[in-house]
N, C-alpha and C positions, 0 to 999 in steps of 0.2 A: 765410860769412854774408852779409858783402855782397850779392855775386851775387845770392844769393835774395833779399834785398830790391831791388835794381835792377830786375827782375825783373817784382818782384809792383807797384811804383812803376808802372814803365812800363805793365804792362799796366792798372790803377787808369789812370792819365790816359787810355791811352784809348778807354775805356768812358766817363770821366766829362766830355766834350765837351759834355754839358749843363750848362756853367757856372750856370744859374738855379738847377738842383736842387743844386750841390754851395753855392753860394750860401744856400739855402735851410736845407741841413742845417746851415750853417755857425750863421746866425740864430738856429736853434732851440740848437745847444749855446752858443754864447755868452750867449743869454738865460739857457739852466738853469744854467751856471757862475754868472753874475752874482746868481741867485738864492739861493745856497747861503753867500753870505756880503757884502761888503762891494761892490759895483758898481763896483770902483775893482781895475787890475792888481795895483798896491804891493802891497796887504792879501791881493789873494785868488788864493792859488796857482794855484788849478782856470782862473780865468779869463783868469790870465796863460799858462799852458799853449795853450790855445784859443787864444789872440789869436795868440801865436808862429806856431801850425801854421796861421790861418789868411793871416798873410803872406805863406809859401811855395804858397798859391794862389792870391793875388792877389783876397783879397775885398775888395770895395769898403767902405772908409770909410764910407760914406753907410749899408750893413747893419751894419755893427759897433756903428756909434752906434745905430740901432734900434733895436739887440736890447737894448743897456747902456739904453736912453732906458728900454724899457718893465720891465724890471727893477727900474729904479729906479720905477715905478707902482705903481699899485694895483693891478695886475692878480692872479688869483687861480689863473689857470694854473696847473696840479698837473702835473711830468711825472715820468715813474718810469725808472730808469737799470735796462734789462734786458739780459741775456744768456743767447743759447741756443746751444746746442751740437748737430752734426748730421754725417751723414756720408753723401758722394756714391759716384760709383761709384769702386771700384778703391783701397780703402783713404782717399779723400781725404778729411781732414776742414778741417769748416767748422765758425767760431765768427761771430758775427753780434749785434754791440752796435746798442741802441737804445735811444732815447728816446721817451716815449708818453703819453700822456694818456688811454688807453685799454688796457688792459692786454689783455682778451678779445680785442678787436681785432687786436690786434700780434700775439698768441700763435697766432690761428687765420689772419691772413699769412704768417706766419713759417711755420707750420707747411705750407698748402700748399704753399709754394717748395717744400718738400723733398720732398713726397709725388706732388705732380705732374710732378717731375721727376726720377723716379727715384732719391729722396735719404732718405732718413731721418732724422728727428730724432732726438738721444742725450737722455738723463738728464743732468742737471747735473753738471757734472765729469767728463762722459765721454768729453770731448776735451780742455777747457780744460789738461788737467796735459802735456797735449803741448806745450804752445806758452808760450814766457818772456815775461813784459812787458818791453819794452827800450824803452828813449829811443833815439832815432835821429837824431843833428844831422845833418849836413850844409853841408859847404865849398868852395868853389872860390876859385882862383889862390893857394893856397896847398900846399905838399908834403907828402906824408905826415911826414915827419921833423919838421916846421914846427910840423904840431900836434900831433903827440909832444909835444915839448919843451916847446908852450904849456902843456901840460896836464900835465906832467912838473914844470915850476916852480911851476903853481896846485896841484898835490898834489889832483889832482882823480881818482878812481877809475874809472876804465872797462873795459867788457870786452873790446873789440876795435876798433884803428882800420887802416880798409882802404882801399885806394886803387881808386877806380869809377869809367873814363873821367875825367871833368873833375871829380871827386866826391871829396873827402875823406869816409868816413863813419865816425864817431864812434857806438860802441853802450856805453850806458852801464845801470846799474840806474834804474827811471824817476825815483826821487828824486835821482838826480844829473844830472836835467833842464837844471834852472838853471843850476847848479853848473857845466857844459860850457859855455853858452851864456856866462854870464859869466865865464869862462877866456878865452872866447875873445874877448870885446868886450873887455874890457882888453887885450887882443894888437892892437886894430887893425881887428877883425872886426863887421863892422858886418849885413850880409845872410848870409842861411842858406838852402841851396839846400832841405833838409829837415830838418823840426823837427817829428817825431815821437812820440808814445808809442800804440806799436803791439803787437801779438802778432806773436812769431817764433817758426815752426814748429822745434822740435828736429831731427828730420827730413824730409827733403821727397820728394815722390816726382813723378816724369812717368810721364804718365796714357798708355795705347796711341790711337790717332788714333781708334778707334770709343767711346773714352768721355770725350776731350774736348769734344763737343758735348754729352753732358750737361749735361757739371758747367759749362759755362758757361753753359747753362739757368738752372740753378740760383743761379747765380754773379749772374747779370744781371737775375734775378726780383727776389733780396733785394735786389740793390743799389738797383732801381725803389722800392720801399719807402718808403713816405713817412716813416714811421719809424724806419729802419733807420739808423743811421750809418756805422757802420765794419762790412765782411765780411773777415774773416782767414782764410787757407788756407794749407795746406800741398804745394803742389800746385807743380812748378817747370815753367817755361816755357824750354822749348830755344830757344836762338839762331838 
């Protein structure tokens, strides 16, 4: 399991070299988190989730408070948390979450990506049961054994901890989010290399060299998306 996240991490950074747009996606889910309940981490799960994941890309303070400022406003901004489901060449599929203020809009981008580049869209559910929701911490300068045992005496439940290069990673069920993260700051653990809650394919496949420039068509259409946030795949990238 690791591996295939290392994997899909790596290649995610670097496509996303436009820190402004990953910046920007960050803005807009920390505002919708903020909106869905109390503008304060303590009180509001969703928000505190967001803030986590966005310290392991190093969002600037200055948009964090923005997006919390105008949440806590008047503002009337309406966004709707969508998912669609689609399938590239060669068995690959893709799931593709987003946030929109426009529903028609999103649906009829969303839906080019796949059409124009040799991809398909599926019917709801007609990928998603391939792929688990998982938390995914992340550790360094500590040993696999290390955070065993952290999370052995917190009685904390996880599915699998792997050892990745310099990378402890911890895959837990997504509501044992916290639960990991605070195991491990009571140990001493203060930064997290990644903080998580993604889709993990069950299975994953590599694609033959004439259909990987598709599906990274594909892959790099959605990701442009001005509403697009997260694109999840099933798709493994050889070393």
């Amino acid at each position: 399991m690791g591996r295939k996240w290392n994997n899909i991490k790596e290649k995610k950074a670097s496509k996303d070299a436009n820190t402004s747009r990953i910046y920007a996606k960050f803005g807009l889910e920390i505002y919708v988190a903020a909106r869905k309940g109390e503008p304060d981490p303590e009180s509001n799960r969703a928000l505190r989730v967001v803030l986590e994941r966005a310290k392991t890309y190093n969002v600037p303070k200055a948009i964090i408070d923005r997006a919390i400022d105008k949440a806590k406003g008047s503002s009337d901004e309406i966004y709707e948390e969508l998912r669609y489901e689609g399938f590239g060449p060669n068995g690959s599929m893709i799931i593709v979450d987003a946030l929109t203020n426009n529903v028609n809009r999103t649906a009829s981008a969303v839906r080019a990506a796949f059409s124009k580049n040799n991809g398909n869209m599926g019917v709801n559910g007609s990928v998603a049961y391939m792929f688990d929701a998982t938390a995914v911490i992340g550790v360094a300068g500590k040993s696999l054994d290390e955070v065993m045992e952290i999370l052995l005496e917190a009685d904390v439940d996880v599915r699998d901890i792997e050892e990745e290069e310099d990378n402890i990673l911890v895959y837990a069920e997504p509501d044992q989010f916290h639960a990991v993260q605070e195991a491990l700051r009571q140990a001493g653990i203060t930064e997290f290399t990644v903080a998580e809650l993604t889709m993990l394919a069950q299975n994953y496949v590599t694609l033959p060299e004439e259909a990987q420039a598709p599906f990274e068509k594909i892959i790099d259409t959605l990701e442009d998306l001005e509403d697009v946030q997260q694109v999840y795949h099933n798709v493994e990238y050889e070393d």
